[in-house]
N, C-alpha and C positions, 0 to 999 in steps of 0.2 A: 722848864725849857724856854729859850729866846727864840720867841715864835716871828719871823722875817714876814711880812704883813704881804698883802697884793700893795698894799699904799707904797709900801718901800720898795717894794718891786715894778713903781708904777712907770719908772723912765724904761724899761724892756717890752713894754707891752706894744709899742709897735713893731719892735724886730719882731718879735713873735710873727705877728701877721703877714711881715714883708717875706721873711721866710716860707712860712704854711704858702702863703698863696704862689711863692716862685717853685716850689715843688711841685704843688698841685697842678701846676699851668705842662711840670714838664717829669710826666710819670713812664717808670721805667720798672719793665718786668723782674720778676726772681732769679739772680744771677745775670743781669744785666745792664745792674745798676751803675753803669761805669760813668755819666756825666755827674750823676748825686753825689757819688761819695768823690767825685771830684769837684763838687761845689759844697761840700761839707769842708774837702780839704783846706781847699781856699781860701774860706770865710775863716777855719779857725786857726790858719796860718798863721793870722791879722793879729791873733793875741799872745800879748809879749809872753806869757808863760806856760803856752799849751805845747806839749810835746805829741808829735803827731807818727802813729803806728799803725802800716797795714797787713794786719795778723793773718787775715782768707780771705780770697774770692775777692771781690768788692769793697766787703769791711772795713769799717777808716776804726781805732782808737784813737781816744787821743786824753792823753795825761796830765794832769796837773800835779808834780810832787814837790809836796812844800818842802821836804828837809827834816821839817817837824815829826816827835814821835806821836804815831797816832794809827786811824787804821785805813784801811786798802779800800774802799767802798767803789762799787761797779754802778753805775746808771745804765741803762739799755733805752735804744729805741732801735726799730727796723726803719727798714726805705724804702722796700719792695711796693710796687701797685700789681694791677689784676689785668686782666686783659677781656677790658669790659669796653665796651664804648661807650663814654658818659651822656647821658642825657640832662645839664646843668646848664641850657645856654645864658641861663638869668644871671651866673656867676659870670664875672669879668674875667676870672683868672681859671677859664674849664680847661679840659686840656686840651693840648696842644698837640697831640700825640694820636694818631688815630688808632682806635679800639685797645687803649691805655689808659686805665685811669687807678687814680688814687680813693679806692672805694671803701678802703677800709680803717682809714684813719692816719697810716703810717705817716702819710705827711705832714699831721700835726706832730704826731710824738718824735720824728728828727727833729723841725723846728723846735721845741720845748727845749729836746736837750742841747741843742744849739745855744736858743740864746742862754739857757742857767750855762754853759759854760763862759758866757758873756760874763755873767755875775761872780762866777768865780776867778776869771781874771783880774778884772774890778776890784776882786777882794783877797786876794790871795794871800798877802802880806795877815789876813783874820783867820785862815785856813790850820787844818795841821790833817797828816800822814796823805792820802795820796787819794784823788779822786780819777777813777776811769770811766771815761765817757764813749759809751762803747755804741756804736753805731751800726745793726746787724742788716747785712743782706740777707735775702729770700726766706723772709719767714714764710710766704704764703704757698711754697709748693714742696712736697718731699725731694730730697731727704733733710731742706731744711736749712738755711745758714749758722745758724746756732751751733749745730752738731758737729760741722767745719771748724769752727772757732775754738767750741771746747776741747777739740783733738787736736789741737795745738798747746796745751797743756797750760799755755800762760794764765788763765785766769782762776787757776786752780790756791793763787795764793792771797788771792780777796777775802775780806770777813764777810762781804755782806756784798749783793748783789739785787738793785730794786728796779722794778719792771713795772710801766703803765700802758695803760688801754683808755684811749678815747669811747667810750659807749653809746651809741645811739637810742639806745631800751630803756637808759637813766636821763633824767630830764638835768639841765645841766645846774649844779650846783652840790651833785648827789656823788659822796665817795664810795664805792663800794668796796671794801676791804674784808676779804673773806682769811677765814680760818682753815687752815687744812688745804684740800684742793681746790684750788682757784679755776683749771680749766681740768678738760678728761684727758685722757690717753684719745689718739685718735689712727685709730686705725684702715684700710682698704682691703676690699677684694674684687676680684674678675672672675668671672666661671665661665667655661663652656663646657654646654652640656651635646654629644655627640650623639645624638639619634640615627635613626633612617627615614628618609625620606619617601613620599609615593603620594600617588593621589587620593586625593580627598574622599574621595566616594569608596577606598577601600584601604580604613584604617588597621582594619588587620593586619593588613602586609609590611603595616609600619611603624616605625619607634617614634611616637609624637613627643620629640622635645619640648614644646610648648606645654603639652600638659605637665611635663615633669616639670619644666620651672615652673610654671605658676604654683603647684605643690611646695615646692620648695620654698617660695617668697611666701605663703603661708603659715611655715612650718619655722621660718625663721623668727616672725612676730613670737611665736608661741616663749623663745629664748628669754627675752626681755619679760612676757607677760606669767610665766611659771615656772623661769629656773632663779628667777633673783628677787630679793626682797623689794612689796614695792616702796618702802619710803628709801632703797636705793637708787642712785640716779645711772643712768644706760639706757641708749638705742643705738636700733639697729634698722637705718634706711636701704632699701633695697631700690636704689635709682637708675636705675638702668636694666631695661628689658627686650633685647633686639633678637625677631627672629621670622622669616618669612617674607612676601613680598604683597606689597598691595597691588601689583599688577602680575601675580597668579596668585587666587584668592584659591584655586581649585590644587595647591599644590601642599602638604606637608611639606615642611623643611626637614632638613637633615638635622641642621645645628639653632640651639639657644644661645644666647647671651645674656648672664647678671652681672650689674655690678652694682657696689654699693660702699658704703660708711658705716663702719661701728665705732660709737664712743661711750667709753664707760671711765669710770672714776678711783678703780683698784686694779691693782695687777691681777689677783686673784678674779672679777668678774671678765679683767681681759681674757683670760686664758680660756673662763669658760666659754666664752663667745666666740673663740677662735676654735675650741675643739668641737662644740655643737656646730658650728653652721658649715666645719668639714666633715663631722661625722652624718648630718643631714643631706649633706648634698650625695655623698658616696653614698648612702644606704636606699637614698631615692632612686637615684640613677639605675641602681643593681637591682630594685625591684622590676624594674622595667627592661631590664637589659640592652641601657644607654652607658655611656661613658664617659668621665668629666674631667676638664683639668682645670685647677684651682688656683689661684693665682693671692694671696693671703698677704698683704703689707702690713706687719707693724710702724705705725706711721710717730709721733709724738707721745710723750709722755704726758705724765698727768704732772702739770704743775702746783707743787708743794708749796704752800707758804708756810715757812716757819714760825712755829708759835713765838718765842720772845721778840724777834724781828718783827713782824706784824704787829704786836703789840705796841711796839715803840711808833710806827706809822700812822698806825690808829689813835695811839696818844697825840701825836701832830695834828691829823687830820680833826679829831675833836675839839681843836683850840683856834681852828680857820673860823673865817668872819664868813657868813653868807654861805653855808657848807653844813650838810648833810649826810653824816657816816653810816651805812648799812652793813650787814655780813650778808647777803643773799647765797646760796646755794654754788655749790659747784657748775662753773659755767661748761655745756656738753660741747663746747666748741674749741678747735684743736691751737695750742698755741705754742709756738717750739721756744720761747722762753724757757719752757721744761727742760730743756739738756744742762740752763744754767743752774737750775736750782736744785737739778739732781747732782751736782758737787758742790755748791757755795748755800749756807743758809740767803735765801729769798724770799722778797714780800713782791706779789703782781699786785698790783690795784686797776679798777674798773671806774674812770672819771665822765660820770655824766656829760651827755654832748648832746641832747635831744630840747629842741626847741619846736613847737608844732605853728606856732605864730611866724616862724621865720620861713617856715617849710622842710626846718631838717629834721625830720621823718620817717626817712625810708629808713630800712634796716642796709644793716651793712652788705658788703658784694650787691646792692641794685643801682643801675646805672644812672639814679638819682639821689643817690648818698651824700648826706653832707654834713660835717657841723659846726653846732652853733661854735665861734670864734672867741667868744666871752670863758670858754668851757678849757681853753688853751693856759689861761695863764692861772688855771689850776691846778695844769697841770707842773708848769714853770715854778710855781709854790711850795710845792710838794718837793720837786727834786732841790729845791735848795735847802728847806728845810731838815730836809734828812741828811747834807751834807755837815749843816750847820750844828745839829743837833745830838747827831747817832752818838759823838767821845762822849757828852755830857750825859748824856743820857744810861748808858751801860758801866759808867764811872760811878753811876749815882747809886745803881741798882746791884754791884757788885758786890 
């Protein structure tokens, strides 16, 4: 393989920056991305061979087709931020936005494929079959922009579709390139549990919702810790528990509320975890002669990386200067890349971005997240290379 160095990439490494930091200054929610993907558009007007497509929602594509025979390959980044309020004021470029910030990375990964579509302009006349540079809105909140996208049927005729992730948990120089699934299935639910209420001093009279939830949120640990294997990966956070008043402490309530996150790694351990924690909640309820109603979201899929396609990534990633390839575990954290790679073979990769000297540290979604900028134009490395590389490579291996 002709492996495209950071050296020879070294004239892009300030666009990189000038970008990351003008998104990050001005972060915009899931499905409301409508100044980004029109400062995506903008910018990649500018290059004489990009052909620019608004497929969903927000969504910019935008294509490069050489003419040349060869194959369809998809790059992805999102754009979406959280609706967090940053606590970054050391950074010059925090955001702008009040209780909006870019906490999860997305700002680097448009920038990345921004400027590699810089490179591939640059060099198009070197290129052959067709590169889509797909820029997704609302990864961060169901039902998901991805899922928008792929129901528009067009990307259905790509060979290959590759996906990254900036990482805060990998210190920056570190690829993580897994085998199999890369992120879980991530699902939700909401319960109410419908007691009687009365006072305190005579619970006889009354259906103590609280005690049947907290039952319940007991009974659900039990799913994860005795119905699945444990070198399987799966949990089941029960985050939400609202019921009663701190200003009548002498009152039963009538009604509980749970809610929570399941994420597991097979369809088969999803299913379990969808029929246990409704056959628990209904059989607890009945014992007590309460009454519930369940509220059950399948949320994300479990993204697949395909074995030959990761394999070719990971042969890249191994021949990088200053770079470190892992296969760590399936990551339990939900990432709607999975609509793509549940029709196009796909490789997600995990790019180290944790500097603890600089202070980027925090984990992702805290409103001190940040990373190292060095960790960017690994990313920028990576998608050229697999444009650069993918014909030669599956030509060689045929």
């Amino acid at each position: 393989m002709n492996i495209i160095s950071q050296t020879d990439l070294s004239q892009y490494s300030s666009r990189v920056l000038e970008y990351r930091r003008h998104l990050h200054a001005h972060p915009e929610l899931s499905f409301q991305e409508f100044k980004t993907s029109q400062f995506v558009v903008d910018e990649m007007e500018k290059l004489e061979h990009a052909e620019i497509i608004r497929p969903a929602g927000t969504s910019v594509l935008v294509k490069f087709v050489t003419g040349k025979p060869g194959p369809k390959i998809g790059l992805r980044a999102d754009m979406d931020a959280l609706a967090i309020q940053e606590d970054r004021q050391d950074l010059a470029f925090h955001s702008k936005n009040e209780g909006v910030m870019h906490a999860c990375g997305h700002d680097g990964h448009t920038a990345m494929l921004m400027t590699a579509c810089h490179y591939f302009n640059d060099h198009f006349d070197e290129l052959e079959g067709e590169i889509w540079a797909i820029f997704q809105h609302a990864e961060e909140l169901l039902p998901g922009g991805a899922q928008e996208m792929v129901a528009t049927g067009l990307f259905n005729e790509l060979d290959f579709i590759y996906g990254q992730h900036l990482w805060s948990s990998l210190p920056t120089g570190t690829l993580d390139i897994k085998d199999g699934p890369a992120s879980s299935n991530t699902d939700i639910y909401d319960i109410k549990i419908q007691g009687k209420g009365g006072h305190s001093s005579q619970p006889e009279n009354s259906i103590d919702p609280i005690v049947i939830g907290s039952q319940i949120v007991q009974k659900f640990q039990t799913i994860v810790s005795r119905q699945i294997a444990p070198h399987e990966a799966g949990v089941i956070s029960n985050t939400v528990f609202q019921s009663g008043s701190p200003d009548a402490l002498n009152v039963i309530p009538d009604t509980c509320y749970l809610g929570g996150s399941v994420r597991s790694s097979s369809e088969a351990m999803r299913q379990l975890f969808h029929d246990s924690i409704t056959k628990m909640t209904r059989s607890t309820c009945e014992d007590y002669g309460a009454t519930c109603e369940i509220n059950y979201v399948f949320g994300y899929g479990v993204t697949d990386n395909n074995p030959e396609k990761t394999a070719f990534v990971r042969a890249l990633g191994k021949q990088f200067e200053n770079t470190t390839v892992i296969a760590d575990k399936c990551m339990l954290g939900g990432e709607d890349f999975s609509a793509f790679s549940h029709i196009v073979p796909s490789t997600f990769v995990f790019i180290g971005s944790r500097n603890e000297a600089e202070g980027f540290d925090y984990p992702h979604h805290h409103p001190k997240f940040g990373v190292d900028e060095t960790a960017l134009m690994h990313g920028v490395q990576l998608l050229v290379n697999v444009v650069r590389n993918y014909g030669a490579y599956f030509n060689e291996i045929s």
